[in-house]
C-alpha positions as a Markdown table, in Angstrom:
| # | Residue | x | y | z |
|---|---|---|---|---|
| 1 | Unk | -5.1 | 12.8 | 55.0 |
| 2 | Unk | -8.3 | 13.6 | 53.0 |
| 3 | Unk | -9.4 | 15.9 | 56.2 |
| 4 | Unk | -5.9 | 17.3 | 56.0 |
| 5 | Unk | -6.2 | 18.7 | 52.2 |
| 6 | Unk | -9.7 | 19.6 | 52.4 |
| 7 | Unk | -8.5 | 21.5 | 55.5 |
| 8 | Unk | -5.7 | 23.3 | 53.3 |
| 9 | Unk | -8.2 | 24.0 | 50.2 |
| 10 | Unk | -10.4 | 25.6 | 52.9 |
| 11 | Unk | -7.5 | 28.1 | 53.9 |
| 12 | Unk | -6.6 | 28.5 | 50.6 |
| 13 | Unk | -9.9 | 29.6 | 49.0 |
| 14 | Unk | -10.6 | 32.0 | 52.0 |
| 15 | Unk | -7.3 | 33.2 | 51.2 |
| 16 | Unk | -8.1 | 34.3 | 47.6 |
| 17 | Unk | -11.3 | 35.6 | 49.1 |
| 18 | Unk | -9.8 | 38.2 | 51.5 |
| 19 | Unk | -7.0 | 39.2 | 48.5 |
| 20 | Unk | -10.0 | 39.7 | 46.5 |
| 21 | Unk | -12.3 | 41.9 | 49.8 |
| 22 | Unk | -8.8 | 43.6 | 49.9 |
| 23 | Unk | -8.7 | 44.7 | 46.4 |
| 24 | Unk | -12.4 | 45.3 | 45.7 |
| 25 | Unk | -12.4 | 47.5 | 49.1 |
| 26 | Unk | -9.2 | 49.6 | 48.6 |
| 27 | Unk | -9.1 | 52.8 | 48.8 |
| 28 | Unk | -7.1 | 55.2 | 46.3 |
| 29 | Unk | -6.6 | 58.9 | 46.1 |
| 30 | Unk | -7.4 | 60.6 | 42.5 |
| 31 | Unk | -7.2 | 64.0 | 42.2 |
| 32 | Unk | -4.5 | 65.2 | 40.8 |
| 33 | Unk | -1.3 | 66.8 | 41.9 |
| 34 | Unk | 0.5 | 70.4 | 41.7 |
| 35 | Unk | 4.0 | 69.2 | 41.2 |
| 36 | Unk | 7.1 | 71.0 | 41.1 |
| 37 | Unk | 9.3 | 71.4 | 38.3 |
| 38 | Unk | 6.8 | 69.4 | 35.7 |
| 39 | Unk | 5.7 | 70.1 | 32.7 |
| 40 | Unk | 2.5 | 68.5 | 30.3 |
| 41 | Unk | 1.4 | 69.7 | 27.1 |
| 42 | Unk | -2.5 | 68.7 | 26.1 |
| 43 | Unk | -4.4 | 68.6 | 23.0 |
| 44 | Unk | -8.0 | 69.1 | 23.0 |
| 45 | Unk | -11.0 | 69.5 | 20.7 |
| 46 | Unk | -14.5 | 70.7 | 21.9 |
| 47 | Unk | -17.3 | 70.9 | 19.7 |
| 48 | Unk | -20.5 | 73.1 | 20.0 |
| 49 | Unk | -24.0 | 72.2 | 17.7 |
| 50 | Unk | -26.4 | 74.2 | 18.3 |
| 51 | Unk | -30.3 | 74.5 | 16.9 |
| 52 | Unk | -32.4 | 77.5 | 18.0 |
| 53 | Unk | -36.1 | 77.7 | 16.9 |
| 54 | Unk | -37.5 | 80.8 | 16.8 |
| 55 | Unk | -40.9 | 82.2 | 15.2 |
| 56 | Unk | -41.2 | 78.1 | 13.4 |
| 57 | Unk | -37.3 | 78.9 | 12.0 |
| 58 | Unk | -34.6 | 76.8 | 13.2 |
| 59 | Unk | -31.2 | 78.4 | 13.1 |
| 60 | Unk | -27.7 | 75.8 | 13.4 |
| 61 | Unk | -24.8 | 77.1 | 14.2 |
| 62 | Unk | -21.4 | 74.7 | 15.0 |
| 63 | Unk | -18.3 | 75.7 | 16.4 |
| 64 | Unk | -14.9 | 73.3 | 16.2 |
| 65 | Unk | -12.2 | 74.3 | 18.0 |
| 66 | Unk | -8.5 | 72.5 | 18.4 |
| 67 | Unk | -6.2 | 73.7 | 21.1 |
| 68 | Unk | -2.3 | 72.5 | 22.4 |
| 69 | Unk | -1.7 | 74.0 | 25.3 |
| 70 | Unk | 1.2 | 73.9 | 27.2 |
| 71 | Unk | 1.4 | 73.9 | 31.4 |
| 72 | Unk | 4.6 | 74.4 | 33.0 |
| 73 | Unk | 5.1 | 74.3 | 36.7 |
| 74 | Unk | 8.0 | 76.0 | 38.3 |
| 75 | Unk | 10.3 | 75.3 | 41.3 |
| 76 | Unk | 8.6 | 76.0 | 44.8 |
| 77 | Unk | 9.8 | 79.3 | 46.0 |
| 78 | Unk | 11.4 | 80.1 | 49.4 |
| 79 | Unk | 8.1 | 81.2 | 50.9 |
| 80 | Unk | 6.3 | 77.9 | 49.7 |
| 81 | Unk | 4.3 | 78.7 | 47.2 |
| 82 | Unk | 4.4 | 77.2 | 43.5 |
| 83 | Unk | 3.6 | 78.7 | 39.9 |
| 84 | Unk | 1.7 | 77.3 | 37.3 |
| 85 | Unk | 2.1 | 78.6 | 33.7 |
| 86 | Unk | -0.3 | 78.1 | 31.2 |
| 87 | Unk | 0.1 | 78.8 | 27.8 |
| 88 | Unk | -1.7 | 78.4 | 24.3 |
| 89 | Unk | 0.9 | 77.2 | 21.9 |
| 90 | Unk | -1.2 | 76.7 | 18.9 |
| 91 | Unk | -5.6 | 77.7 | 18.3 |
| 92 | Unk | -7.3 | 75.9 | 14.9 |
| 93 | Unk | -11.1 | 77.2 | 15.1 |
| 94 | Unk | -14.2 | 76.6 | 12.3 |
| 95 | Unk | -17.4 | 77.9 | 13.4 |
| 96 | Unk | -20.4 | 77.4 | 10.8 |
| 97 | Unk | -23.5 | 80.0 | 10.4 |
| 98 | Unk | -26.2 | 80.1 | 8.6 |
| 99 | Unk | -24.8 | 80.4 | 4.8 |
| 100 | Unk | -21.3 | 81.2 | 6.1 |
| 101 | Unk | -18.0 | 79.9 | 7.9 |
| 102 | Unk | -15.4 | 81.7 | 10.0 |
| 103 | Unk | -12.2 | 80.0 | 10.5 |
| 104 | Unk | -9.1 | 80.7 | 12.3 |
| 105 | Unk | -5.7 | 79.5 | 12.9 |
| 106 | Unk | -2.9 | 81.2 | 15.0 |
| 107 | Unk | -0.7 | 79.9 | 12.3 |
| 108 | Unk | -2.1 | 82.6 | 10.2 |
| 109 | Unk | -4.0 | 85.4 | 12.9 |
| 110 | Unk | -4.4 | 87.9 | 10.7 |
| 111 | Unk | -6.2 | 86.3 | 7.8 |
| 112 | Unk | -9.3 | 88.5 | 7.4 |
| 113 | Unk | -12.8 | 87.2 | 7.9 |
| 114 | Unk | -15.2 | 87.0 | 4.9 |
| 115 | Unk | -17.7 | 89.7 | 6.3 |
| 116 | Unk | -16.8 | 92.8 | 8.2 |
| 117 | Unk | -18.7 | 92.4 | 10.9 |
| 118 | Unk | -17.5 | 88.9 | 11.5 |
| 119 | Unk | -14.1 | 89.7 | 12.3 |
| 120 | Unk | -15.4 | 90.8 | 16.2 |
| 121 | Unk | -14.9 | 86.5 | 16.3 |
| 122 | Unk | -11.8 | 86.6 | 14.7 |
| 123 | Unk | -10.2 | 89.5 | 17.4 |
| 124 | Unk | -11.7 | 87.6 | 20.2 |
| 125 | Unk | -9.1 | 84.2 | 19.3 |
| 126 | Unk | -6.6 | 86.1 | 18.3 |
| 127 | Unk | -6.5 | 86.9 | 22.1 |
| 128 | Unk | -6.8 | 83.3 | 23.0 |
| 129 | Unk | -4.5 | 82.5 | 20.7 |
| 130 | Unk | -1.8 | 84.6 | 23.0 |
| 131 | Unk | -3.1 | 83.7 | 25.9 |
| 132 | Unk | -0.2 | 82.7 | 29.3 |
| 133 | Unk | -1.1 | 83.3 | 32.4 |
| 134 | Unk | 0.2 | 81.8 | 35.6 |
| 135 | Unk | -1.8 | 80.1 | 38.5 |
| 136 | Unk | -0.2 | 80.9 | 42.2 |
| 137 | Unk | -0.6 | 78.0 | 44.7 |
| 138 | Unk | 0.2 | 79.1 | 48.5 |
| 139 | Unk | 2.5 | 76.3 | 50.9 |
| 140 | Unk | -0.6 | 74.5 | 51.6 |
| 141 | Unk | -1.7 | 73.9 | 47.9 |
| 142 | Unk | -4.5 | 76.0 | 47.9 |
| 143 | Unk | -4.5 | 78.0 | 44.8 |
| 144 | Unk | -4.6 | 82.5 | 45.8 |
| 145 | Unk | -4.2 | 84.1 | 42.7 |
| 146 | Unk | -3.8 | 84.1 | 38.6 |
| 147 | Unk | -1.3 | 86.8 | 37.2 |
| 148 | Unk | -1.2 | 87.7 | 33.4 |
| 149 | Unk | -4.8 | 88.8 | 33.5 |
| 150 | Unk | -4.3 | 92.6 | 33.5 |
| 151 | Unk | -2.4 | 92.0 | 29.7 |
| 152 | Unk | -4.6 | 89.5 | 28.7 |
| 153 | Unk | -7.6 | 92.0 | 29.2 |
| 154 | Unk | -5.8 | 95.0 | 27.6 |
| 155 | Unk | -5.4 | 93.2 | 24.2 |
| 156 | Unk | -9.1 | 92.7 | 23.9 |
| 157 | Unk | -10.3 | 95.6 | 21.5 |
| 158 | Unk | -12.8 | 98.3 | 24.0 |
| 159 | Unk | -16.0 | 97.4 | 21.9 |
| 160 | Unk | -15.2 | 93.8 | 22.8 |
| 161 | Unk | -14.5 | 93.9 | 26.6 |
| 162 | Unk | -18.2 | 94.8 | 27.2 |
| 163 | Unk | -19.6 | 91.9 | 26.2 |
| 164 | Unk | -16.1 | 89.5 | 27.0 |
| 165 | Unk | -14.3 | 90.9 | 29.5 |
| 166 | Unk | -16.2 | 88.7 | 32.4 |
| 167 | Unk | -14.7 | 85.4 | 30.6 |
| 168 | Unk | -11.2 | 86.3 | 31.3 |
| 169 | Unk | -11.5 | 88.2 | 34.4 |
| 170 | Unk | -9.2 | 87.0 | 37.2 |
| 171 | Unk | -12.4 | 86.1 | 38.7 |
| 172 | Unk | -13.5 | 84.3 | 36.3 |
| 173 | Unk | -10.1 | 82.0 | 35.6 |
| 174 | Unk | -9.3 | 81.6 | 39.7 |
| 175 | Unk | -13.1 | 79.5 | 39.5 |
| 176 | Unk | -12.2 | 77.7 | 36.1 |
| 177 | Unk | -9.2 | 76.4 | 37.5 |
| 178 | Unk | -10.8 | 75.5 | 40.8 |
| 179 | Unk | -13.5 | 73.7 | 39.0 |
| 180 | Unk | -10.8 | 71.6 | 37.2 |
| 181 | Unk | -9.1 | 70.7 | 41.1 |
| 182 | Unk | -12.3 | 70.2 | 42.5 |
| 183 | Unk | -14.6 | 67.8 | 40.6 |
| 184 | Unk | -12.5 | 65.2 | 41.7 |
| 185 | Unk | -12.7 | 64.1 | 45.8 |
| 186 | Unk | -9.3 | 65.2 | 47.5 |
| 187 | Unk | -10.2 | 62.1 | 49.7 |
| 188 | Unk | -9.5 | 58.2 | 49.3 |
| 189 | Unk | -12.8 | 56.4 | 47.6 |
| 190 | Unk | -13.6 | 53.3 | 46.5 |
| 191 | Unk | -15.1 | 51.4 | 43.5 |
| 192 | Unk | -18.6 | 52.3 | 43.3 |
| 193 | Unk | -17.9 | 55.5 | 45.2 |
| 194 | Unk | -20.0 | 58.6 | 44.1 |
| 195 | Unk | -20.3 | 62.7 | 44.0 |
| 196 | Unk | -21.4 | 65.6 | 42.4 |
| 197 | Unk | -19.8 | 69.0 | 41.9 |
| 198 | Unk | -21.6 | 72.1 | 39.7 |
| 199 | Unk | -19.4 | 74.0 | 37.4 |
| 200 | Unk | -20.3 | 77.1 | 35.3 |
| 201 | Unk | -19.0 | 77.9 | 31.8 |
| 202 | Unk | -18.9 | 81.3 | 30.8 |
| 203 | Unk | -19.9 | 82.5 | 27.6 |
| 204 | Unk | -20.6 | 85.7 | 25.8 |
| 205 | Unk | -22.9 | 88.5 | 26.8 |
| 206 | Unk | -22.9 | 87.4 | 30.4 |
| 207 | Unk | -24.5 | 83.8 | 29.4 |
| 208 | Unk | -23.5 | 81.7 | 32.3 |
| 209 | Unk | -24.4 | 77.5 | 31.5 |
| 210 | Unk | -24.3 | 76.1 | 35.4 |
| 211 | Unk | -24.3 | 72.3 | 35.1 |
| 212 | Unk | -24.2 | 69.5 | 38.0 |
| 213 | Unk | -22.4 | 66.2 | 37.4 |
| 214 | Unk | -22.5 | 63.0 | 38.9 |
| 215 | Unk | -18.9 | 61.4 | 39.1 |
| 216 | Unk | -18.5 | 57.8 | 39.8 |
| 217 | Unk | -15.3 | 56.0 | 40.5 |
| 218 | Unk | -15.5 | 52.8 | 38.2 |
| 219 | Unk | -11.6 | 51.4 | 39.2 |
| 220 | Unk | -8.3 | 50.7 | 37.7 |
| 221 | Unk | -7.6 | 50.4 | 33.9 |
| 222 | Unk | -4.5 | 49.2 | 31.8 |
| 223 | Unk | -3.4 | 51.7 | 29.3 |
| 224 | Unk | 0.1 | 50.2 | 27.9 |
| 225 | Unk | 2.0 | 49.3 | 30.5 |
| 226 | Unk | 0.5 | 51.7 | 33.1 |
| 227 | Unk | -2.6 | 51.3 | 35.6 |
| 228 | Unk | -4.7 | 54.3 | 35.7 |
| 229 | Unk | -7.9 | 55.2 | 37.6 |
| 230 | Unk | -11.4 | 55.8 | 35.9 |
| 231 | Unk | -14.2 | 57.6 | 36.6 |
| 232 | Unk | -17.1 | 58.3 | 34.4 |
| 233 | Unk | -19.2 | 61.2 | 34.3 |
| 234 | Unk | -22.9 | 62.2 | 33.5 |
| 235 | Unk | -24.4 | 65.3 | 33.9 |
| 236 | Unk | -27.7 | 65.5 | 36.3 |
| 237 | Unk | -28.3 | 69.0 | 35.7 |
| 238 | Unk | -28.3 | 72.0 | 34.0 |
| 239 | Unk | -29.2 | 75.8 | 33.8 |
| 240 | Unk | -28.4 | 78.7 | 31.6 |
| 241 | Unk | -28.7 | 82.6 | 33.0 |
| 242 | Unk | -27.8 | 85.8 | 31.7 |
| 243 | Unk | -26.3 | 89.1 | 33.2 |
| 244 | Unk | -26.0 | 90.7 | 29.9 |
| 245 | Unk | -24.0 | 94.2 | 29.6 |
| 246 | Unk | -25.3 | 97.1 | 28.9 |
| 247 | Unk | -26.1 | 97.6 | 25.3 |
| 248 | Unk | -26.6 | 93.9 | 24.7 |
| 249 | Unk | -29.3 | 93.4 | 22.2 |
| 250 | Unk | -30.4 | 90.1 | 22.8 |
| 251 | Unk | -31.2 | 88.8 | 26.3 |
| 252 | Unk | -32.2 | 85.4 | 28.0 |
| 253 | Unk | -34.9 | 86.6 | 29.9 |
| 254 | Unk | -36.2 | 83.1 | 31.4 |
| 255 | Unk | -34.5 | 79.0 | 30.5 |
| 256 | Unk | -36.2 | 75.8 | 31.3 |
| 257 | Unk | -33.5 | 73.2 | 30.6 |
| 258 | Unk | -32.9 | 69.4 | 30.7 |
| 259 | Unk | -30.5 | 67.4 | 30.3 |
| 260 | Unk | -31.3 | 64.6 | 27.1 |
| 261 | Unk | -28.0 | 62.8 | 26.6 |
| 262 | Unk | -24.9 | 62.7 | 28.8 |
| 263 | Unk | -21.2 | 60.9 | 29.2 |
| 264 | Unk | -18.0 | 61.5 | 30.0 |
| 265 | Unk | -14.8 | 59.6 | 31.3 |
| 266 | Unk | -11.7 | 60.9 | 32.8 |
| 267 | Unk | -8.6 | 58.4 | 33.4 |
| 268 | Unk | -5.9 | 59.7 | 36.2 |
| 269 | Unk | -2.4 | 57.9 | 36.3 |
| 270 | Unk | -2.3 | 58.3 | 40.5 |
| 271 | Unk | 1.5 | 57.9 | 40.1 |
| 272 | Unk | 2.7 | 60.9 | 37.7 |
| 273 | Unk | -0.5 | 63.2 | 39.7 |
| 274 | Unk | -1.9 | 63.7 | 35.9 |
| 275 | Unk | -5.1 | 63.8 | 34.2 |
| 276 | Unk | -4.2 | 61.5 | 31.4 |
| 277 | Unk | -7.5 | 62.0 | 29.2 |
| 278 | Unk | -10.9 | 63.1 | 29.6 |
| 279 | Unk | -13.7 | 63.2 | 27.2 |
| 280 | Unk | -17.7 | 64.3 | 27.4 |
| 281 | Unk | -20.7 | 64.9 | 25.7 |
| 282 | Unk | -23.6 | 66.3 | 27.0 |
| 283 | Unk | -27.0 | 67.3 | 24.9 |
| 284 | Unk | -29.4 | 69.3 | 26.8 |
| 285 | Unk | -32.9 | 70.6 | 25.3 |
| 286 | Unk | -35.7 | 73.4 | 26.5 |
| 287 | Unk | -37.5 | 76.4 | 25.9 |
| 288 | Unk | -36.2 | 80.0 | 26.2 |
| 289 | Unk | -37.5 | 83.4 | 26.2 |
| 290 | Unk | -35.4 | 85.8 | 24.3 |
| 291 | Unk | -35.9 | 89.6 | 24.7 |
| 292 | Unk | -34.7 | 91.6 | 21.4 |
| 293 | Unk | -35.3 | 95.2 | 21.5 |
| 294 | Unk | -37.8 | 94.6 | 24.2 |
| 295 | Unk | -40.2 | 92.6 | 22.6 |
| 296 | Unk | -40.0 | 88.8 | 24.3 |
| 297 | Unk | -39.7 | 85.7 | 22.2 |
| 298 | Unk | -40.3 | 81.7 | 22.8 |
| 299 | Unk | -37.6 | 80.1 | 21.7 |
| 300 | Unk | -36.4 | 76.5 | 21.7 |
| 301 | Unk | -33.1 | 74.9 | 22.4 |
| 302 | Unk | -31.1 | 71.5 | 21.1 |
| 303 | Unk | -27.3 | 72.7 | 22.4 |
| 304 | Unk | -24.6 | 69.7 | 21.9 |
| 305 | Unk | -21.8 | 70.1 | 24.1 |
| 306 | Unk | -19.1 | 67.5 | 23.2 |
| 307 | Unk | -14.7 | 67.5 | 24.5 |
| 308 | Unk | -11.4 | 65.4 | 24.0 |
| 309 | Unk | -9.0 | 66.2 | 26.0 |
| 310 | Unk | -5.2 | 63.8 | 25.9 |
| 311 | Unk | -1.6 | 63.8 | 27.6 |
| 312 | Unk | 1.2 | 64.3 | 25.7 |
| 313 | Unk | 3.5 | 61.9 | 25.7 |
């Protein structure tokens, strides 16, 4: 008998073994889906700190900005293909200068800035502030084109489009939106699993930031009564570069970058398709060498990058 029920305790604890090989080894698929007929509306706040030494003076500047933003996805059309609307419903923004703030809020667009030759900042939300254009995915999911763009650029004043116009280009939003699809794997992985993908944030003047992140998936989670995935994020690498307009009075002429502090975490519920919430901060330090009026500067470089990003419920 003894032989008997060690023989059954055997069995038994090689069953909870496999269960656990099975579950530790599964495979699950995260990125998230383009859905018909859906809707989800996001709040997020990014934050920007930045300290630039130049000549022994250092210069900080911060920028706090609040956005709810809805996306609605229509029905898929006879052809196959499926529309994604994206809209800004409401834009709070502080940004902090030396001896000097600029807010905004689309509540209120045309409140005045304090200075005259602030209120370029000012004109430049008031476009984001309106901003709904629509993302166009063909029968087979990929996405082929982003309409809206044409308006979007002819509200931005002339003076501004040569130094904006390449941040809301069609171009420009097609790659954003890619970025957003294709950090995550389209394939099944596993706990443990990693991968990188390099994204590039536009900015003024033809500033392009080009940074590579390292994406791990670290498993399920409970949030509520709902199991989502996580993966956490760190950024690896980073590069800035400038194409600057013609006109533009201060140029990057050479960057040597490095990434000093990084995180990040982004939680997928795999059922609903959905980003649920993300959030990252990423400090990255170097020198520069800034060209004003043609005479070349060394400059240094502590830029805080830091976003929130969460579901509506």
């Amino acid at each position: 008998m003894k032989t008997i029920r060690y023989g059954r305790l055997t069995l038994a604890s090689l069953a909870i073994v496999v269960a656990c090989m099975s579950t530790a080894t599964a495979q699950v698929s995260l990125r998230p889906r383009v859905s018909p007929e859906t809707q989800q509306t996001y709040r997020s706040q990014s934050t920007t700190t930045q300290i630039l030494s130049v000549a022994g003076m250092d210069v900080e500047t911060k920028s706090t900005q609040f956005t709810i933003s809805d996306h609605k996805t229509g029905p898929r059309a006879a052809d196959g293909t499926i529309r994604v609307t994206e809209q800004v419903r409401k834009l709070q923004q502080e940004i902090n200068l030396p001896g000097i703030s600029v807010t905004f809020d689309s509540d209120n667009p045309d409140k005045k800035a304090a200075l005259p030759q602030l209120e370029s900042i000012l004109d430049v939300l008031r476009v984001i502030a309106k901003l709904k254009v629509t993302f166009v995915y063909n029968k087979s999911g990929k996405l082929t084109k982003v309409e809206g763009v044409d308006a979007l650029l002819a509200s931005l004043k002339p003076e501004l489009r040569k130094t904006r116009a390449s941040q809301f280009s069609a171009e420009t939003l097609l790659r954003q939106r890619k970025d957003q699809s294709d950090r995550i794997l389209d394939k099944p992985v596993r706990n443990g699993d990693q991968w990188k993908h390099t994204s590039v944030l536009d900015l003024e003047a033809g500033q392009k930031l080009t940074i590579t992140r390292e994406y791990t998936y670290a498993g399920p989670t409970r949030q509520g009564d709902r199991t989502l995935q996580k993966i956490t994020v760190k950024a690896v690498a980073i590069t800035l570069t400038q194409d600057p307009p013609e006109g533009t009075p201060t140029k990057i002429s050479d960057s040597k970058l490095k990434v000093a502090k990084s995180s990040g975490e982004i939680l997928i519920d795999p059922k609903r398709g959905v980003i649920v919430s993300e959030n990252s901060s990423l400090q990255t330090k170097g020198t520069l060498t800034l060209e004003i009026n043609g005479q070349k500067l060394p400059a240094a470089l502590d830029l805080t990058l830091q976003s929130k990003s969460k579901l509506g419920e």
